[in-house]
ZATORTOR-946953 format. One record per residue (C-alpha): residue number from 1; z, x, y; residue in one letter. Coordinates in nm, 2 decimals. Layout:
num, zz, xx, yy, residu
NUM, Z, X, Y, a .
...
//
This chain:
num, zz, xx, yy, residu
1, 7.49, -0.75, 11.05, x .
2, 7.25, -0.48, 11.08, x .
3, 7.20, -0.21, 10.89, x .
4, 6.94, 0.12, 10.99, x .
5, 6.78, 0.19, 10.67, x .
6, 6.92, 0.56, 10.65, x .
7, 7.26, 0.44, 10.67, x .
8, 7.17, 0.22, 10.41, x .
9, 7.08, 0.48, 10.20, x .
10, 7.37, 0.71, 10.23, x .
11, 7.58, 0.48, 10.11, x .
12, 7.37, 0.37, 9.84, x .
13, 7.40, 0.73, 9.70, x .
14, 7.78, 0.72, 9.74, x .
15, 7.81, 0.42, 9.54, x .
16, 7.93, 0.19, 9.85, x .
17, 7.70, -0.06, 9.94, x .
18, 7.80, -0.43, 9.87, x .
19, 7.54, -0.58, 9.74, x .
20, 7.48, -0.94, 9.94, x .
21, 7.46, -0.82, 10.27, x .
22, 7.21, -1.04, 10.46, x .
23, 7.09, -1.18, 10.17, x .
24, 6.73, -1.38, 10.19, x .
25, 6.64, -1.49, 9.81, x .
26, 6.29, -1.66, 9.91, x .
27, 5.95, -1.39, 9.92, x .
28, 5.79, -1.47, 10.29, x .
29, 5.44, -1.49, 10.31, x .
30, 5.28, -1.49, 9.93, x .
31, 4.97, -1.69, 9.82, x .
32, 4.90, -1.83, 9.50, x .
33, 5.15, -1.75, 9.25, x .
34, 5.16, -1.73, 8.86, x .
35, 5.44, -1.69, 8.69, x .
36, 5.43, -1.32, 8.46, x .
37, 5.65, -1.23, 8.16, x .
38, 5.96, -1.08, 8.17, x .
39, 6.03, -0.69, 8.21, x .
40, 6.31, -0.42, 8.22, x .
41, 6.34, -0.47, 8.60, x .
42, 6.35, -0.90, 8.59, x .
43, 6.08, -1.16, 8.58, x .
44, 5.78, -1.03, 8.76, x .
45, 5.53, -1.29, 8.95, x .
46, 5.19, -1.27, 9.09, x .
47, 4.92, -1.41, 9.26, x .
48, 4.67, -1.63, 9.07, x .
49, 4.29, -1.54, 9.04, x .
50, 4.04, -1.73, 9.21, x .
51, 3.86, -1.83, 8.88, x .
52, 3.69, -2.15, 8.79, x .
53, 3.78, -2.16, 8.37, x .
54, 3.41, -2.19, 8.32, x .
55, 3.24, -1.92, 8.08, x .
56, 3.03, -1.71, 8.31, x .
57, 3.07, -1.36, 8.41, x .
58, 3.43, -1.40, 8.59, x .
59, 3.51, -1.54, 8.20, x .
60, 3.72, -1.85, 8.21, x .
61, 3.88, -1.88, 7.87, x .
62, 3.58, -1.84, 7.62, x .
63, 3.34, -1.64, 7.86, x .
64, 3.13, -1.36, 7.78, x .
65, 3.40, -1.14, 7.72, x .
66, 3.64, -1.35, 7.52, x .
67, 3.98, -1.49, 7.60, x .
68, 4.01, -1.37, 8.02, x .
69, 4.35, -1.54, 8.00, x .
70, 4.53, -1.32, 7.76, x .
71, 4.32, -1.03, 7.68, x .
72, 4.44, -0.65, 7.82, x .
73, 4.08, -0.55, 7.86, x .
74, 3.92, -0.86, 7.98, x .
75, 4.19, -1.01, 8.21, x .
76, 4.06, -1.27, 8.47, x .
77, 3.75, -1.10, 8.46, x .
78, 3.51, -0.89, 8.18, x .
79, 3.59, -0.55, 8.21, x .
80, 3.98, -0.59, 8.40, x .
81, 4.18, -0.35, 8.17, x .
82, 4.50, -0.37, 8.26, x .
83, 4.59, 0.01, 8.12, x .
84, 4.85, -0.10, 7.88, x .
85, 5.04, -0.42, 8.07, x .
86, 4.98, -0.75, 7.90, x .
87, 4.76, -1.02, 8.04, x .
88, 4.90, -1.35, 8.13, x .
89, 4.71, -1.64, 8.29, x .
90, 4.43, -1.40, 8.36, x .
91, 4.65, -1.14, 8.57, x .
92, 4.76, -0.80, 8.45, x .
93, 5.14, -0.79, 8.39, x .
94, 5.33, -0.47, 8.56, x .
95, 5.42, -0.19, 8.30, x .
96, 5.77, 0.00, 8.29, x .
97, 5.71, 0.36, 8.23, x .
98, 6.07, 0.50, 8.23, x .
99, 6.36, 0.29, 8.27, x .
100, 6.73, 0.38, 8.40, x .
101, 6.88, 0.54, 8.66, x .
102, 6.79, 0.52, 9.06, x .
103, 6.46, 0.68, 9.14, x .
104, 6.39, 0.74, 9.48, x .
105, 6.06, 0.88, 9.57, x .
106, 5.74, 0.91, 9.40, x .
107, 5.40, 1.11, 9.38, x .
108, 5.11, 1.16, 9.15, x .
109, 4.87, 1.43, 9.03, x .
110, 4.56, 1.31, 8.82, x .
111, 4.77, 1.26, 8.50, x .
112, 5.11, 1.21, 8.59, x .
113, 5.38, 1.03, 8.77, x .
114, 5.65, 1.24, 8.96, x .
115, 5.99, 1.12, 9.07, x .
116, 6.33, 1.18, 9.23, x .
117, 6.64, 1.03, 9.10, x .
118, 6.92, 1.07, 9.34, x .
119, 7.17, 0.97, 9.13, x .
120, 7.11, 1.16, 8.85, x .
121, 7.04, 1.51, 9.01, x .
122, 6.65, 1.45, 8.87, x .
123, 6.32, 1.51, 8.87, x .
124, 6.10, 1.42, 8.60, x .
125, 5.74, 1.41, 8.51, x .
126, 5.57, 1.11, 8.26, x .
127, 5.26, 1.07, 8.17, x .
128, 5.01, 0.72, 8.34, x .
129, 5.01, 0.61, 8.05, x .
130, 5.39, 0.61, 7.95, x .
131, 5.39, 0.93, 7.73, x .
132, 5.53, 1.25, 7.75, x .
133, 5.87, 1.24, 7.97, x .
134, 5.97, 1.55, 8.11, x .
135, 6.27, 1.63, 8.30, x .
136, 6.18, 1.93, 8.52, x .
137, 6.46, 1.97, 8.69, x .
138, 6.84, 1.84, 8.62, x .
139, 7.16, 1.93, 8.79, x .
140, 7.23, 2.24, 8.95, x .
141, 7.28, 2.41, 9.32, x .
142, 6.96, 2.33, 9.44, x .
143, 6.90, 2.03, 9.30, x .
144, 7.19, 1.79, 9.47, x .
145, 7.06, 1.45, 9.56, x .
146, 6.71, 1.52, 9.51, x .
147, 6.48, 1.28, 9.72, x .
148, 6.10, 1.33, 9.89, x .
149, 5.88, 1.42, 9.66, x .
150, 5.53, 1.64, 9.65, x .
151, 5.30, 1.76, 9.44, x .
152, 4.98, 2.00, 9.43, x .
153, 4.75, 2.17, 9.15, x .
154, 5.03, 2.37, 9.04, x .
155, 5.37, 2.27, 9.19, x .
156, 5.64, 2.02, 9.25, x .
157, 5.80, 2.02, 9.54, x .
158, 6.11, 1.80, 9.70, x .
159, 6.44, 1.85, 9.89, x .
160, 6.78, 1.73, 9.91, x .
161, 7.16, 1.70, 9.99, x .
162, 7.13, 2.10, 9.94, x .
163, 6.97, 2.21, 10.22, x .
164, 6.69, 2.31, 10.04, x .
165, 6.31, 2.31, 9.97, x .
166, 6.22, 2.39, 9.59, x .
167, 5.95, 2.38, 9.38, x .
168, 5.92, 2.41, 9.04, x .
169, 5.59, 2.40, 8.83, x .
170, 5.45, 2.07, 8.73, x .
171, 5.45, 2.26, 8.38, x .
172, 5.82, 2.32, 8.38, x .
173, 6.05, 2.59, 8.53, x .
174, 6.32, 2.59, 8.25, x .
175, 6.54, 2.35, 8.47, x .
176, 6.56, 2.65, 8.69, x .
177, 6.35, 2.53, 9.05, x .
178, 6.27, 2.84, 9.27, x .
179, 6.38, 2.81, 9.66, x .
180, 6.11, 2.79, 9.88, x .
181, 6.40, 2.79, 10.19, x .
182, 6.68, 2.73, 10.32, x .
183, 6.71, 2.43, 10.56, x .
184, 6.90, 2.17, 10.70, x .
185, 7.03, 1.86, 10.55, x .
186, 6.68, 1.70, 10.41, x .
187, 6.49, 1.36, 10.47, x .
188, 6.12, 1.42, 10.33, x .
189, 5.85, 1.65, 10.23, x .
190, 5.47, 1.68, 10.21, x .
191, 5.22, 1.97, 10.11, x .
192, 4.87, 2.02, 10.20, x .
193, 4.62, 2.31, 10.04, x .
194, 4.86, 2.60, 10.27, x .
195, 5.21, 2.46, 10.41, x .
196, 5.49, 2.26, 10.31, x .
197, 5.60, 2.01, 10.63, x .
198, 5.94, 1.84, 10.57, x .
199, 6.20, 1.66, 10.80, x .
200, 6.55, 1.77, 10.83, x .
201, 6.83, 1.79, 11.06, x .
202, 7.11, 2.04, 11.21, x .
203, 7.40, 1.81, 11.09, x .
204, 7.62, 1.86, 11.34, x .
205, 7.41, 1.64, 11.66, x .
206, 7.23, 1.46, 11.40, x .
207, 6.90, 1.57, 11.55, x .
208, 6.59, 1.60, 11.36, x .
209, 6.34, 1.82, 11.30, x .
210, 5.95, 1.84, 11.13, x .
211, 5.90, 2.20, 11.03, x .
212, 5.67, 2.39, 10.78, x .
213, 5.64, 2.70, 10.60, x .
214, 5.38, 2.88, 10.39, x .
215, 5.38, 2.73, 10.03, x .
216, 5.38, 3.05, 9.88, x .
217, 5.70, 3.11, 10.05, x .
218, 6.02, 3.19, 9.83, x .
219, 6.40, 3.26, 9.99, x .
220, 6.29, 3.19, 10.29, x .
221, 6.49, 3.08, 10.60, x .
222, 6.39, 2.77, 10.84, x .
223, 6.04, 2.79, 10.94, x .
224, 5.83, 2.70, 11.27, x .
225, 5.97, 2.36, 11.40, x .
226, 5.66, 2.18, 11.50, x .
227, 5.86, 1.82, 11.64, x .
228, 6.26, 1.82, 11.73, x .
229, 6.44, 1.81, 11.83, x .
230, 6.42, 1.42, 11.77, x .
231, 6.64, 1.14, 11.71, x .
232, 6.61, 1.00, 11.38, x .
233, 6.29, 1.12, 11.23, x .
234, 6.25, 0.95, 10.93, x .
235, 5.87, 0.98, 10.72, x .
236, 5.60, 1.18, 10.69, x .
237, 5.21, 1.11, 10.67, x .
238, 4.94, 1.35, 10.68, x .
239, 4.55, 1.37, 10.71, x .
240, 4.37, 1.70, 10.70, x .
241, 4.50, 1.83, 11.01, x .
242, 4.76, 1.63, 11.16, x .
243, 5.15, 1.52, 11.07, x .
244, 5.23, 1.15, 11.13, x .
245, 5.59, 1.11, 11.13, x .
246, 5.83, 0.78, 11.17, x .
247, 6.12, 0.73, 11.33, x .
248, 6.46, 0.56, 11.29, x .
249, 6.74, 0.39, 11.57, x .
250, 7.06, 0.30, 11.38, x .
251, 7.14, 0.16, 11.72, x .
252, 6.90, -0.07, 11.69, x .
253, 6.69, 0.06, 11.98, x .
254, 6.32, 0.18, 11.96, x .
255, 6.15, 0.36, 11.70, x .
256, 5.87, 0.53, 11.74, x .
257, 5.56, 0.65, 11.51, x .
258, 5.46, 1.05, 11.67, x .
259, 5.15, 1.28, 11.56, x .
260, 5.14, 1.67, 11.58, x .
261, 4.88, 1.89, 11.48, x .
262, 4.97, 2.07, 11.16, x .
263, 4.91, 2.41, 11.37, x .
264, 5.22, 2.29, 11.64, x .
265, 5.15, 2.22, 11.98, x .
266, 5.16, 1.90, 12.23, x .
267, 5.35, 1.60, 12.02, x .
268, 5.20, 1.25, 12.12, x .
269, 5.40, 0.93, 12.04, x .
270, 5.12, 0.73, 11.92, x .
271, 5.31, 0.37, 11.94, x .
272, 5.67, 0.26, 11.96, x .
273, 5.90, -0.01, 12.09, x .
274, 5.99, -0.13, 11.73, x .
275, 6.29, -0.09, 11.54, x .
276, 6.34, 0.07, 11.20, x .
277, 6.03, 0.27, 11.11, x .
278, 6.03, 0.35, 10.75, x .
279, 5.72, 0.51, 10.57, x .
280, 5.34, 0.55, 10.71, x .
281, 4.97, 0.64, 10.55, x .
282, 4.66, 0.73, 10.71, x .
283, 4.30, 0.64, 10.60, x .
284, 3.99, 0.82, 10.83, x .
285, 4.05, 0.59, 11.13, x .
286, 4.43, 0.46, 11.15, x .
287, 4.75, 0.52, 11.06, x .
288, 4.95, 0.22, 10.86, x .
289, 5.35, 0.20, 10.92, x .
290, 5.64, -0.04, 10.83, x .
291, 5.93, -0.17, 11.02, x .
292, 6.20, -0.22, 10.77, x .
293, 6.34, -0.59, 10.96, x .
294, 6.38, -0.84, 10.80, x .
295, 6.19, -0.99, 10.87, x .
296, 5.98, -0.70, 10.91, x .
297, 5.66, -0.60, 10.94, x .
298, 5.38, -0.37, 10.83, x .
299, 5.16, -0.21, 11.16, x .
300, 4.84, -0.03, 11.23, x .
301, 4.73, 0.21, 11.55, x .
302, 4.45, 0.45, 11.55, x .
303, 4.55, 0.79, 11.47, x .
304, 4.40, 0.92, 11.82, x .
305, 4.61, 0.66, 12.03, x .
306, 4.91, 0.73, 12.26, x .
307, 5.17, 0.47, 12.33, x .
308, 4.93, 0.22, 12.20, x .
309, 5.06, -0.15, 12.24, x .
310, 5.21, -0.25, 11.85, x .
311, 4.96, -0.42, 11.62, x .
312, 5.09, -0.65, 11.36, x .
313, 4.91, -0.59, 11.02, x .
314, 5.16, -0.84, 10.83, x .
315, 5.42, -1.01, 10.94, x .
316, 5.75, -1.21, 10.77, x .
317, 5.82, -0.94, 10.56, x .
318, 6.17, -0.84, 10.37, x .
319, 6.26, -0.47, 10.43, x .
320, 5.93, -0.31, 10.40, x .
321, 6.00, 0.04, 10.31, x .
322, 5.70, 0.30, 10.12, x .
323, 5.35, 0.22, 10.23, x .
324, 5.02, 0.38, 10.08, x .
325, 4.64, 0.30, 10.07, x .
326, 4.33, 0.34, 9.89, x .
327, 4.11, 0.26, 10.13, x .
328, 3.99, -0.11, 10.05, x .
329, 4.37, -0.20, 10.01, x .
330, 4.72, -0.14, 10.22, x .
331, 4.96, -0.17, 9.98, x .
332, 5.41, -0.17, 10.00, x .
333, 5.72, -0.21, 9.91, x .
334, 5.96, -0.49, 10.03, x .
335, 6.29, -0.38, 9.91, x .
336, 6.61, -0.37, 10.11, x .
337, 6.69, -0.72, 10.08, x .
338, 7.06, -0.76, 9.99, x .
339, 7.06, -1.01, 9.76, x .
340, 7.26, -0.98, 9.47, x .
341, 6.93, -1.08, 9.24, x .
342, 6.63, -0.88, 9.25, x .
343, 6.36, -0.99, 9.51, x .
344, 6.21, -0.74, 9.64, x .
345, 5.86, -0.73, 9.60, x .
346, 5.51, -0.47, 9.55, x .
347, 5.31, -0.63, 9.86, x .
348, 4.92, -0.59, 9.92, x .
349, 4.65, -0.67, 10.17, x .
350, 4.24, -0.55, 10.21, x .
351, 4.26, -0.32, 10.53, x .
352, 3.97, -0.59, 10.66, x .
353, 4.22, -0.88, 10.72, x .
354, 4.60, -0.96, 10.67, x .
355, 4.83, -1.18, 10.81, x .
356, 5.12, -1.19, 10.57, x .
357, 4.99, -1.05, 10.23, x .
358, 4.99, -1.09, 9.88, x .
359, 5.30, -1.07, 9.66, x .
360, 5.13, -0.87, 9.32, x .
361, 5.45, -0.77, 9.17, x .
362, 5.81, -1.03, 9.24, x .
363, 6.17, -0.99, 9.14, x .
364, 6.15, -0.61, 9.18, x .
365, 6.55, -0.41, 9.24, x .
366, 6.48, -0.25, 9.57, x .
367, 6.14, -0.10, 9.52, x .
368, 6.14, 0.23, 9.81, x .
369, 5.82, 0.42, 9.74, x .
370, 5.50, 0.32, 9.65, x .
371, 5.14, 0.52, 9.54, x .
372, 4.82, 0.41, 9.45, x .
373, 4.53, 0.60, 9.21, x .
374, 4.17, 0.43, 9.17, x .
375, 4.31, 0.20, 8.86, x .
376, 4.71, 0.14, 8.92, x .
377, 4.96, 0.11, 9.18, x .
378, 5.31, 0.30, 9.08, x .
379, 5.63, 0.23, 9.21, x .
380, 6.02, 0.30, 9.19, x .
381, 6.30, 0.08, 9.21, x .
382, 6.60, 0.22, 9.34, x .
383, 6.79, -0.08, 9.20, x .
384, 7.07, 0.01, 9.49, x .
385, 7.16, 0.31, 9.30, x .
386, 7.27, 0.05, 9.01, x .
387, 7.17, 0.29, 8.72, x .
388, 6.90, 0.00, 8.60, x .
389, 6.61, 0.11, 8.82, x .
390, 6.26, 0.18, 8.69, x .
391, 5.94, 0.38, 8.74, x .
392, 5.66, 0.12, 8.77, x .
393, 5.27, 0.13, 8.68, x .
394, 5.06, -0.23, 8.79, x .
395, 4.65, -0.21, 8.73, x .
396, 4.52, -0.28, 9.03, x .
397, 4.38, -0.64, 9.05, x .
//
């Protein structure tokens, strides 16, 4: 049985999906594994270290730097901190910064982690390091089923089951977010220095839409539709001055991956002929997006192509879902697996080569979104909307 991945989260948020639909326990295409200590989310694995356990610079047990085995700051190598997590077998162990409930999307600033939690009616800020939770946001008109999340300099913005874009400030808005405008029901949201973009949909033909509006705007209605109406859009990307956006086919058809320029005009489809597209990132040259099979798979096309043939970036992949890149590395989610144990998994691979990547983080509850920094990789699991999902922080390796 088949499921498209939108589908499959409407009726996570209603509380009706029955855990164990095609369920695949095994991780597909992982190198090198060591086993990691136990967390809030499961037992977590991940690749072992190319290391020779001589003393020398890359440490080995009694190296230069002491213990590379078991020491936070030194771990596998001198100088690997693993911000917080504990080191085991030389490889930094994946820190829980807030546990509970069934976060959704995610986004960062310089100091903080941002998040959505359908379930819960949510949006909350923490600290990288773990301190400081703040719930900015919490129950209310405009804040129904909060999912896609944004941030700039000053502002949080996200959407939801209310037909709304909101935005409250990343210092707190007294649980009290102000409407940026009225729209259809909601599927995700981005902000550059001057617009917010967003998908939604007119409900009734389920036909989507990419629109934007001025940031500044408040009360607003609609705002200039720059793709739609489409079938299933799904994701947003952005680079400084085009939107990237993915698309779904619950039918099972074709989706496709399309690119607009963020002033409107001619919309390209820049590859298609796949199934399930789920989230995309751009670098300077290409755009990176997931098709959320199982097996799956995570693709690549320039940004300037149109209807370029599909390139395979990693294949044998469970459910790939959120997608994001720091420019060495590609690095995703695998969630939607259906099993009735956690194993979905935190994926990576160096943009320069990849066939099927490298599991970092295993035994994760549905992880959907992912974001990187220049230390940590941060995650959510949605834990199927189980209540026991987690906001996750992993130092880079």
């Amino acid at each position: 049985m088949k499921f498209g991945v939108r589908s499959v989260i409407s009726m996570l948020m209603l509380g009706s999906f029955v855990v164990g639909v095609g369920a695949c326990n095994a991780v597909i295409g992982t190198k090198s594994y060591v086993h990691a200590l136990p967390d809030a989310t499961g037992t977590n694995e991940t690749p072992g270290v190319e290391r020779d356990g001589a003393a020398g610079e890359e440490g080995g047990v009694s190296g230069p730097c002491g213990d590379v085995e078991s020491d936070r700051l030194n771990c596998g190598r001198c100088g690997h901190d693993c911000l917080g997590g504990d080191c085991a077998l030389g490889k930094c162990q994946p820190i829980v910064l807030h546990a509970g409930g069934a976060p959704r999307s995610i986004a960062l600033d310089a100091d903080h982690v941002y998040w959505s939690d359908a379930t819960h009616a949510l949006v909350a800020k923490i600290d990288k390091n773990g301190a400081n939770y703040v719930e900015l946001a919490k129950g209310g008109p405009l804040n129904r089923i909060p999912y896609g999340i944004a941030v700039d300099d000053k502002y949080v913005y996200w959407g939801g089951v209310s037909s709304a874009i909101v935005r409250c400030a990343i210092g707190g808005c007294a649980n009290t977010p102000t409407l940026v405008t009225s729209t259809g029901p909601f599927d995700d949201v981005l902000v550059d220095d001057h617009n917010v973009y967003w998908i939604d949909s007119d409900g009734a033909s389920q036909m989507y839409y990419v629109r934007s509006i001025d940031k500044g705007t408040t009360n607003g209605t609609g705002g200039t539709v720059l793709v739609g109406p489409e079938p299933d859009l799904f994701r947003l990307a952005a680079d400084a001055t085009h939107i990237y956006v993915t698309s779904q086919t619950s039918s099972g058809g074709a989706g496709k991956l399309r690119r607009v320029a963020k002033t409107g005009g001619k919309v390209d489809v820049v590859s298609s002929g796949l199934g399930e597209l789920w989230g995309a990132a751009v670098d300077d040259s290409n755009v990176y997006f997931s098709d959320s099979g199982d097996p799956g798979t995570i693709n690549v096309a320039s940004k300037t192509a149109i209807d370029a043939p599909i390139i395979i970036f990693a294949s044998q992949q469970h459910r790939p879902t959120g997608i994001s890149l720091d420019g060495t590395n590609v690095y995703w989610a695998n969630g939607f697996s259906g099993s009735a144990s956690p194993d979905g998994a935190l994926m990576m691979c160096p943009i320069a080569s990849c066939t099927s990547g490298i599991t970092l983080v295993d035994h994760q509850s549905a992880p959907l979104t992912v974001a990187v920094d220049d230390k940590a990789i941060y995650w959510v699991n949605f834990d199927f909307g189980n209540e026991h999902g987690a906001v996750m922080k992993l130092a880079k390796p």
